[in-house]
C-alpha positions in Angstrom: -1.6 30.6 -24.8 -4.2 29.9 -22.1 -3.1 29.9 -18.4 -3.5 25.8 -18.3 -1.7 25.5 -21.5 1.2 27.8 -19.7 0.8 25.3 -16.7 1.1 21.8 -18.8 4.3 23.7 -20.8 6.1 24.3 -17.1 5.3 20.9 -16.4 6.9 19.0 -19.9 9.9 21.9 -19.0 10.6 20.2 -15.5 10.3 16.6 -17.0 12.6 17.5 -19.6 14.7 19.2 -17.2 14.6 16.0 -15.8 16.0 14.0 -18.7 12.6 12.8 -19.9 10.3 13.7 -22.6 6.9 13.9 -22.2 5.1 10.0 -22.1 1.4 10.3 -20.5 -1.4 12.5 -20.6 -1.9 14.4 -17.4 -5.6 13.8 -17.4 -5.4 12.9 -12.9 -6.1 15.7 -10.6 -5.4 16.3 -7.6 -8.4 14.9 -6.0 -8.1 11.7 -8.0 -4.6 11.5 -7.4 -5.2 11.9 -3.4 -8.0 8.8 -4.5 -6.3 6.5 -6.2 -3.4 6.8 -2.5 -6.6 6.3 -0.6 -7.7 2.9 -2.3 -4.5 1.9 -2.0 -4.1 2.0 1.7 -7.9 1.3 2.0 -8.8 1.4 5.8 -11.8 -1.5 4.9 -9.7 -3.7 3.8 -7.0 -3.2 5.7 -9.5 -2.9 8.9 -11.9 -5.8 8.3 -9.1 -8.0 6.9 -7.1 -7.8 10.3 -9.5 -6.9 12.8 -9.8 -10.2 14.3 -6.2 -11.3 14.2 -5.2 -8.2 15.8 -8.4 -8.2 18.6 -7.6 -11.7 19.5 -3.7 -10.5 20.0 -3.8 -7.8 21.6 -7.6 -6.9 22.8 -9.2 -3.3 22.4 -5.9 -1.3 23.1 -4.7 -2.6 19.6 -6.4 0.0 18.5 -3.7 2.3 19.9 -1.6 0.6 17.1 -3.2 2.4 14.3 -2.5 5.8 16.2 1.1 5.3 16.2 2.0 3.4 13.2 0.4 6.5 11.6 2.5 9.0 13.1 5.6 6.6 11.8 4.0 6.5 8.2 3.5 10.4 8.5 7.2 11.1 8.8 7.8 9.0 5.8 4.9 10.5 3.9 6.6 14.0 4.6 9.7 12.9 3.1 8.3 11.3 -0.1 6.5 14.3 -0.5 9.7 16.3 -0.2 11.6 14.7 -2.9 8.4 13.9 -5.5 8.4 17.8 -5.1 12.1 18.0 -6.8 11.3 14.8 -8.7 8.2 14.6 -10.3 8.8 11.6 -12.0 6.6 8.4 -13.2 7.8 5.1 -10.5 7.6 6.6 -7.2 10.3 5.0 -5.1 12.9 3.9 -7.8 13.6 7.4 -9.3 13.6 8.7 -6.3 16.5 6.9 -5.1 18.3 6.8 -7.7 18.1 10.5 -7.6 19.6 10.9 -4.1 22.2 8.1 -4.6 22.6 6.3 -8.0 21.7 4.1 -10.3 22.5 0.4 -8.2 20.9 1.9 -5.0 17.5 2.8 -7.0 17.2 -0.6 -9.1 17.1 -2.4 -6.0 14.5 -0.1 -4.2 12.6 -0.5 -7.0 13.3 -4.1 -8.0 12.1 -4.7 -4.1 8.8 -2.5 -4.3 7.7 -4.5 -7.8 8.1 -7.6 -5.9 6.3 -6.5 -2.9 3.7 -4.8 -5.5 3.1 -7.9 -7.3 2.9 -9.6 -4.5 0.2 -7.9 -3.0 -2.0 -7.6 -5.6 -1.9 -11.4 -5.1 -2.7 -11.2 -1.6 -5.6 -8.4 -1.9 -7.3 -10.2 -4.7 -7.2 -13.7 -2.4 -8.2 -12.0 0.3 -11.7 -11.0 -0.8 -12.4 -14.7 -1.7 -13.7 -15.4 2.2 -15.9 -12.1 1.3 -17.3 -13.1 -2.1 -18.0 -16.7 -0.3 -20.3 -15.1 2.4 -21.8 -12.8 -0.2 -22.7 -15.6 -2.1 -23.6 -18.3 0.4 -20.9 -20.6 -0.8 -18.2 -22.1 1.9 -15.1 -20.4 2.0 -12.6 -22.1 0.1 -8.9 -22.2 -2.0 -11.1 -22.6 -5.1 -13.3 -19.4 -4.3 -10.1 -17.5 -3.2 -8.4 -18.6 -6.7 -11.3 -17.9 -8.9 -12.2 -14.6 -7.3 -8.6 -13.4 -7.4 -8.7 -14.4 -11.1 -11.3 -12.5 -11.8 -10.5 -9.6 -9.7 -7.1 -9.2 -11.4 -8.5 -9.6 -14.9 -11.0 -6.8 -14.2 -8.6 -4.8 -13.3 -6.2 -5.1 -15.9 -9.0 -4.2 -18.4 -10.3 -1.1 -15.8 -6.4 -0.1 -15.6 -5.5 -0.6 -20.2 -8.6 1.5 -20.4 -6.4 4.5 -19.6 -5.6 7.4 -16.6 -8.9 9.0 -17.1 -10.8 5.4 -16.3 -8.3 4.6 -13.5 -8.8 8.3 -11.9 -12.5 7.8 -12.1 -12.8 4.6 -10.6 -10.2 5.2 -8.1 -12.8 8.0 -7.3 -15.7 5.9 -7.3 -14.0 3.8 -5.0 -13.1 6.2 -2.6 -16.5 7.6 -2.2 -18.1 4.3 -2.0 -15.3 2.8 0.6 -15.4 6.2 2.5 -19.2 6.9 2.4 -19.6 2.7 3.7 -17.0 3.7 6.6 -18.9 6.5 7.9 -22.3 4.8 7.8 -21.5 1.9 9.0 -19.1 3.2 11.6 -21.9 5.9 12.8 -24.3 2.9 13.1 -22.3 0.9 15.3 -21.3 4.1 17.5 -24.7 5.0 17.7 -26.8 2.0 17.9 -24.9 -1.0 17.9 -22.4 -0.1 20.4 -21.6 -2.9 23.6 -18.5 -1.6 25.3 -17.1 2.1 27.0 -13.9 3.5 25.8 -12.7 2.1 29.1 -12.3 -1.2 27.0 -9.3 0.8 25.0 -7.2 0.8 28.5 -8.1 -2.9 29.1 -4.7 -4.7 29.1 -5.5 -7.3 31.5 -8.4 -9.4 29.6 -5.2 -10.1 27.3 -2.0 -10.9 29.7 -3.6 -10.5 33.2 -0.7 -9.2 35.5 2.0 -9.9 32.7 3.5 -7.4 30.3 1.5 -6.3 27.4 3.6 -5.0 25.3 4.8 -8.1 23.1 1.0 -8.5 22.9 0.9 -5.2 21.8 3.4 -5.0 19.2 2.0 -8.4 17.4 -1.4 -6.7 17.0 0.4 -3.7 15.7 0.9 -5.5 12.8 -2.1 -4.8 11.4 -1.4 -0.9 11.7 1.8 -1.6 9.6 -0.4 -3.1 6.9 -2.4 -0.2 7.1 -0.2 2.3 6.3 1.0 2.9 3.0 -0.4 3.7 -0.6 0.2 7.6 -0.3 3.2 6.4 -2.1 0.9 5.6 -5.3 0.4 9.2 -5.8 3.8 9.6 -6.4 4.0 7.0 -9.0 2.0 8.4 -11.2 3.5 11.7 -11.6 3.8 12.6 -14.9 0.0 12.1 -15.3 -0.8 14.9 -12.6 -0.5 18.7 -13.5 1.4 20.9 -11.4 2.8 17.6 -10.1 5.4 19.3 -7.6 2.9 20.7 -5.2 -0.4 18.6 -6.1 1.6 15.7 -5.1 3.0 16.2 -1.6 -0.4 17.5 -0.9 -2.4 14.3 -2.1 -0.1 11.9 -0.3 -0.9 14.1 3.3 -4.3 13.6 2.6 -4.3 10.4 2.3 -3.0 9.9 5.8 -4.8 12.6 7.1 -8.2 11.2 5.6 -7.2 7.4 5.0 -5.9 7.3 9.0 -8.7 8.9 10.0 -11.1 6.6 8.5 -9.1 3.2 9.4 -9.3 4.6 13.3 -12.9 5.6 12.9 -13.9 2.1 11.8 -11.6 0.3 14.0 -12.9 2.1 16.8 -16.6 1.4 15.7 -16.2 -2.3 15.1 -14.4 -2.4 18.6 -17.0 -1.2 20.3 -19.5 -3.1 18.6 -18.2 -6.3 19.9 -20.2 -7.8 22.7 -17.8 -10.6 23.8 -14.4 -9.3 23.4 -13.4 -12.4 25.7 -14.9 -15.2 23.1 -12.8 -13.4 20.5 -9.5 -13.4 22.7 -10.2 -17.4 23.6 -11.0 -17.7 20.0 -15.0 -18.8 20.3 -15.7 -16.1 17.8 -13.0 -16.2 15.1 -14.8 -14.2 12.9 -16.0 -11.1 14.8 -16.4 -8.6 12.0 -19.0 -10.7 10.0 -21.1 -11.3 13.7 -20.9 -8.0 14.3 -22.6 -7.2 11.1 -25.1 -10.1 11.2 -25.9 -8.9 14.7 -26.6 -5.4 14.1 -27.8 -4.8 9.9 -28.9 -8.4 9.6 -28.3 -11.2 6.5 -29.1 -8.4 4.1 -27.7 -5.7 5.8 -24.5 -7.9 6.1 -24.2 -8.3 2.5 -24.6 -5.1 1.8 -21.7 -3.8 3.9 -19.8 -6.3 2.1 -20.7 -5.4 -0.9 -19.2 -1.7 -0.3 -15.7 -4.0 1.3 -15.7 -5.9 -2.3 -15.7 -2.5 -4.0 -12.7 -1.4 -2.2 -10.9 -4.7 -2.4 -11.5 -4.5 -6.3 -10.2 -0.3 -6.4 -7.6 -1.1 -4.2 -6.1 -3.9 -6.6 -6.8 -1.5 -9.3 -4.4 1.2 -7.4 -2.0 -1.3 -6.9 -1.6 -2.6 -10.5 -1.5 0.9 -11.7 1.2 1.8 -9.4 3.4 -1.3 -10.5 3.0 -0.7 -14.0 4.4 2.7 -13.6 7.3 1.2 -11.7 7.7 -0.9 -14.7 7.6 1.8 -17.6 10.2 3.8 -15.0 12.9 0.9 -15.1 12.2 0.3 -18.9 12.1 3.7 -19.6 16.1 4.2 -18.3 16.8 0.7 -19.9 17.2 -1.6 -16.9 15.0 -4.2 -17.6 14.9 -6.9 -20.6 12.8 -6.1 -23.3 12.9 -2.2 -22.5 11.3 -1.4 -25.9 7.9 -3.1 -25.2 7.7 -1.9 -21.6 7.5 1.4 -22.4 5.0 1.2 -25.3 2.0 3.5 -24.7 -0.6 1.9 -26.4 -3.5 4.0 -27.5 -5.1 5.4 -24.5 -1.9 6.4 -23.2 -0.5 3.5 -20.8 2.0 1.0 -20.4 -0.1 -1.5 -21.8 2.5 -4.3 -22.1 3.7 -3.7 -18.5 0.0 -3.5 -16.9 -0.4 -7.1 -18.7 2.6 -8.4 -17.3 1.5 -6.5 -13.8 -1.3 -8.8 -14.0 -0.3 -12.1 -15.1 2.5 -12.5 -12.5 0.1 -11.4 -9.8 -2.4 -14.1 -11.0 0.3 -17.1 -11.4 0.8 -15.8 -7.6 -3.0 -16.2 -6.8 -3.0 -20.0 -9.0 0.0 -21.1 -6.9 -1.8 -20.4 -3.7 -4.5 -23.2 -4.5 -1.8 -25.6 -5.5 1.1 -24.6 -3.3 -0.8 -22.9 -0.6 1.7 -23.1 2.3 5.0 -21.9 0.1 2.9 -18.8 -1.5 1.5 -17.9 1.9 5.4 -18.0 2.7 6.0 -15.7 -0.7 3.0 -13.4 0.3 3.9 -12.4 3.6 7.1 -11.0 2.0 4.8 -8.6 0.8 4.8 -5.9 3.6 7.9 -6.1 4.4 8.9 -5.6 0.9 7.1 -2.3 0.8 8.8 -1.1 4.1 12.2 -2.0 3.1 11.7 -0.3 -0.2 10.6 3.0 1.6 13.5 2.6 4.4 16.0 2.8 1.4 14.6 5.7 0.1 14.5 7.6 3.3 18.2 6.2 3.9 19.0 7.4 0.4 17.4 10.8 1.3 19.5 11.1 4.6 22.5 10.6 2.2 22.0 12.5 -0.3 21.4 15.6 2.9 25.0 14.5 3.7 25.9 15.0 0.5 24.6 18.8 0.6 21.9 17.7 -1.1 18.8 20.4 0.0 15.4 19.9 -1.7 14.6 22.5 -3.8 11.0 21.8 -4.5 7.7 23.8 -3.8 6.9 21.2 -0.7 10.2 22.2 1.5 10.6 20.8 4.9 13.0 23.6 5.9 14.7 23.2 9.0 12.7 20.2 9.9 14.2 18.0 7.0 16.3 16.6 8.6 15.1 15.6 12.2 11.7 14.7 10.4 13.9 12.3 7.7 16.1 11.0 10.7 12.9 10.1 12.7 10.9 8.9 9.9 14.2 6.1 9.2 14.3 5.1 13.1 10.9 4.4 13.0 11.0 2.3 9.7 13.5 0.4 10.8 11.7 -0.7 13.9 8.4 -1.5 12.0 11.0 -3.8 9.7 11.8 -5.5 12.8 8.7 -5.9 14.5 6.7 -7.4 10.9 10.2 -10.0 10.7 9.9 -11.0 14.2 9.7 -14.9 14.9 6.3 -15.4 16.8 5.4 -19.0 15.9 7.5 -21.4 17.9 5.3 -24.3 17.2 5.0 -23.5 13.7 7.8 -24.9 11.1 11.1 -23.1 10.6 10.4 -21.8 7.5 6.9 -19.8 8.4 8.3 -18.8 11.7 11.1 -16.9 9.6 9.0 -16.4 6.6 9.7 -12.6 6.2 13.2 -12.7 6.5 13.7 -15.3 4.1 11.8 -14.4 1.1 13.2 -10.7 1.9 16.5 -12.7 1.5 15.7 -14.4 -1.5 14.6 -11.4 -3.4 17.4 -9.3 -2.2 19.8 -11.8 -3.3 18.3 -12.1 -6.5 18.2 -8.7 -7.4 22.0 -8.4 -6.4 22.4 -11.6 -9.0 20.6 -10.1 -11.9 21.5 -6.2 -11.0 24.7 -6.0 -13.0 22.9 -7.3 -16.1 20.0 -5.0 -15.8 22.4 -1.8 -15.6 24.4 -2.8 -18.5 22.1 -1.2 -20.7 21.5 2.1 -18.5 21.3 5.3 -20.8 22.7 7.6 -18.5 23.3 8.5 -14.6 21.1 10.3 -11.7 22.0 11.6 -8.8 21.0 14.1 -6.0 21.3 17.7 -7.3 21.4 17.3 -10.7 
């Protein structure tokens, strides 16, 4: 027996160990798992999606935002990669807690995170309509969001039922092109296109004069919060890794390390590329990304750039389909979901090919409603957040359990002493980012958009609780923390 054969045999023992036989090829390695985390969180576009909103809300020192938020992230990331160390298993955040705690505690973690999954696919797809419209010359538009989040969606569902080694390589593709178009682009603007000092990072009063800057501060942080996650996509793919218990905790560090660094790096560029941060605050330039490219690469220098941002908008839905789909299989697999049998069909390259359909179409009736019913899915999409910060707040609850328990994480990636300060720190920092993405900001706005987040984090909540003690009727056996 070769030394890699020896290797894939210790891995099929610890799934089995695990109550699972073996389902996927593990075809991913590290490097493609660490990219397909990186497209996910994708600092273009995650950056140039949000980099006006959060400029004209908070000025340059939003850029502080991105700093923090990814310290907060960090501590979670160490803790995911903690337990996806013990439990290398396909579904990332629903195994996991039901691990530490049990079977109702994980469904809903997980019936959250497909929600907030499927919902943004939906909102990364729309979102590079306004992109394809200026690469295109056409007017920005609900059509072009709805057709080119049709589109997107479809390609990616083909890209994704094409199989792991397809999905690595393009996540890989995508990674190089999103991080080789960062660090040109952000160079360029450092270099040769920059207008302001760094003193322009400090500059609190071109926002709120005399007045206090944080509330300022914290709005604009929200696009640091969007930035933030995706390392948990490494984790969902598990049992398609080799050696998964110490390639994985490593991939998802890297993709803070590396996706962080990148999302500051351009941030700061694009920053400091502005020549009238003023026109932006007052709201004379509303879209200062696209003058700042037009000003310094030119109409087909422009297009070019955006040409790179449509790549990563189209691996980054790829990512995020892949990662729902595994979700899927994961609930199917222990029964918890109607029409189990199908969901976990492996079609013949080795996927969940009935779940990456239905990953897609639900996404894409998503996208249609937002041309019909554009102010109630807007409503439904900004749940989407949220949804992923709730999920990863119960598992890091369900991980501070589980310690009380006497639970102690046995896995190659150990936290040691540090477990539990790191786990306790990582859950006081979730909850806050919770409460600062549901805050009420829009008094002029109508009730319902003011409190959008909380109520569609309601409605889905209370769902799940409806349909929970249907789905576990069928569960084939129990998990929890030590077994």
């Amino acid at each position: 027996m070769t030394a890699k054969e020896h290797a894939h045999g210790a891995d099929e023992a610890q799934l089995m160990a695990l109550g699972y036989a073996k389902s996927f090829e593990r075809k991913m390695s590290l490097w493609e798992n660490f990219a397909l985390g990186f497209t996910y969180l994708s600092p273009v576009v995650g950056v140039y999606t949000l980099f006006g909103y959060a400029l004209a809300t908070g000025g340059a020192p939003m850029f502080w935002s991105y700093l923090l938020v990814g310290i907060g992230q960090f501590l979670v990331c160490l803790v995911f990669a903690e337990i996806v160390s013990q439990y290398p298993i396909a579904g990332g955040v629903y195994p996991w807690a039901r691990r530490l705690i049990g079977d109702r505690w994980g469904w809903m973690t997980g019936w959250i995170y497909l929600w907030a999954l499927a919902t943004t696919v939906a909102a990364v797809a729309m979102g590079a309509g306004p992109y394809v419209a200026v690469f295109f010359g056409f007017d920005p538009s609900p059509q072009v969001n709805t057709v080119t989040a049709m589109l997107i969606i479809a390609a990616s569902t083909l890209l994704n039922l094409a199989g792991t080694r397809v999905l690595a390589k393009v996540a890989m593709i995508g990674f190089l092109c999103e991080l080789g178009g960062a660090l040109v682009v952000g160079a360029w603007l450092l270099t040769v296109g920059r207008e302001q000092s760094l003193s322009v990072l400090f500059d609190t009063a071109a926002v709120v004069g005399e007045g206090s800057y944080l509330p300022a501060f914290l709005a604009a942080g929200l696009a640091g919060i969007f930035q933030y996650y995706g390392f948990e996509a490494c984790g969902d793919v598990a049992e398609e890794v080799p050696n998964p218990s110490r390639a994985i905790p490593r991939a998802m560090r890297l993709t803070i390390y590396i996706g962080g660094a990148a999302a500051m790096f351009v941030c700061l560029a694009l920053i400091l590329a502005v020549k009238d941060i003023g026109a932006v605050i007052s709201g004379e330039d509303t879209d200062p990304v696209w003058t700042i490219l037009t000003t310094n690469f030119g109409e087909t220098g422009a297009r070019v750039v955006l040409l790179v941002v449509l790549i990563s908008f189209m691996s980054c839905v790829l990512s995020l389909q892949a990662a729902a789909s595994r979700l899927m299989f994961s609930f199917a697999r222990d029964n918890m979901l109607p029409a189990s049998k199908a969901l976990t069909r492996l079609s013949a390259t080795h996927v969940p090919s009935v779940a990456l359909i239905l990953c897609g179409i639900v996404p894409a009736v998503i996208a249609l409603g937002g041309y019909f019913l554009s102010n109630a899915v807007a409503v439904v999409v900004s749940f989407a957040a949220v949804g992923i910060y709730l999920a990863f707040q119960m598992v890091v609850f369900a991980a501070i359990s589980a310690r009380l328990r006497g639970w102690k994480p046995t896995g190659p990636f150990n936290l040691g002493g540090w477990g539990v300060p790191v786990t306790v720190l990582a859950f006081v920092y979730g909850v806050s980012a919770i409460v600062n993405l549901a805050w009420p900001r829009m008094p002029d706005a109508n009730w319902y958009e003011n409190y959008a987040v909380m109520l569609t984090s309601a409605v889905v909540v209370m769902f799940g609780l409806i349909v929970l003690p249907f789905m576990r009727q069928g569960s084939r056996h129990t998990a929890v923390a030590g077994e």
